[in-house]
N, C-alpha and C positions, 0 to 999 in steps of 0.2 A: 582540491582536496580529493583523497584517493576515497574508494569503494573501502579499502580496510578502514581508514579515521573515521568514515561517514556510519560505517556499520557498529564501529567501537562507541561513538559518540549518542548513537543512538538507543544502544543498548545503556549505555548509562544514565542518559535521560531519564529514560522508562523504568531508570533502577531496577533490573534486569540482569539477575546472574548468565554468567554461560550457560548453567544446566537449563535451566527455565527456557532460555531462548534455543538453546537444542533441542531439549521437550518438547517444545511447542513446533517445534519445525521439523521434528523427525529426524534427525542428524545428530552424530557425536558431539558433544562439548569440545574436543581436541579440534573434529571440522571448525565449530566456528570460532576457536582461539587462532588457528591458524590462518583465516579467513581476514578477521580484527587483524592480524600480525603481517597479512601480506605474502605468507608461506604457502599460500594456496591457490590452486592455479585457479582459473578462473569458474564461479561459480554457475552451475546450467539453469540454463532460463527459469525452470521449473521453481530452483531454490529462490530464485532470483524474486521469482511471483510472489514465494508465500513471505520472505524477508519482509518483503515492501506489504503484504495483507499486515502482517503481526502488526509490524512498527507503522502500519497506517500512512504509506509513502507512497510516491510513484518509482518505478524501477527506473526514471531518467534520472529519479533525486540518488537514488542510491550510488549511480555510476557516475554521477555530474555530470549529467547532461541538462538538466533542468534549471530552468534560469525562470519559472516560472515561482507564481506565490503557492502558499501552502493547501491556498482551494483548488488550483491542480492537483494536487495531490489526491486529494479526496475525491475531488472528480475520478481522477484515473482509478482509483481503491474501485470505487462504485461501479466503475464502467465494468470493468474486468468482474465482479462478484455478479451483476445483472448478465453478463454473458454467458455465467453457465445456469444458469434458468431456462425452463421450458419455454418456449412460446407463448403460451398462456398466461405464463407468471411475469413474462416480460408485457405483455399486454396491460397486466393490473396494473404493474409499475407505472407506463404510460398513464394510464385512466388516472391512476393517484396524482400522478405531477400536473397533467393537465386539470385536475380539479383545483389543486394548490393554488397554477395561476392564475385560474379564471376567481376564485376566490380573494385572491388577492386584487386583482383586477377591480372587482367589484367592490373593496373594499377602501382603494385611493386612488384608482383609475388612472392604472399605471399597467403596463403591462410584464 
């Protein structure tokens, strides 16, 4: 499946006009009908990142490269959103997850 069917099909899930998803991306409606349509050359990383934030995807889903399940995805969303955080804020992140699974641990002794 191409990057146009995968971007078209997505945006229809989400019931998601063209304007909305150019809205939200900062891009013309005509870019992403032409994008959906194949008429456009290839889209820059940059686009590439915020498609896959919107639609909550990883950029290998978007291109078919990804042969993984949908929790990759979210993984990859979360990787990339925790990477432009400071230090500090990337730090809490840690402190929280590892409370999570010490909590969780403690709770079926599991790890």
């Amino acid at each position: 499946m191409s990057f146009a069917v995968r971007l078209n099909e997505l945006r229809v899930k989400k019931k998601k006009s063209l304007q909305e998803v150019a809205d939200a991306l900062g891009v013309s409606k005509t870019h992403i009908w032409e994008l959906e349509k194949g008429r456009a050359d290839n889209p820059s990383l940059e686009l590439l990142t915020k498609i896959a934030d919107y639609f909550k995807v990883s950029i290998k889903h978007l291109v078919g490269e990804d042969f993984e399940s949908d929790q990759s995805d979210e993984m990859a969303r979360m990787f990339r959103q925790v990477g432009d955080l400071e230090e500090n804020e990337r730090a809490i992140i840690d402190d929280m997850i590892q409370s999570l699974r010490n909590r969780r641990k403690g709770a079926d002794g599991t790890n």
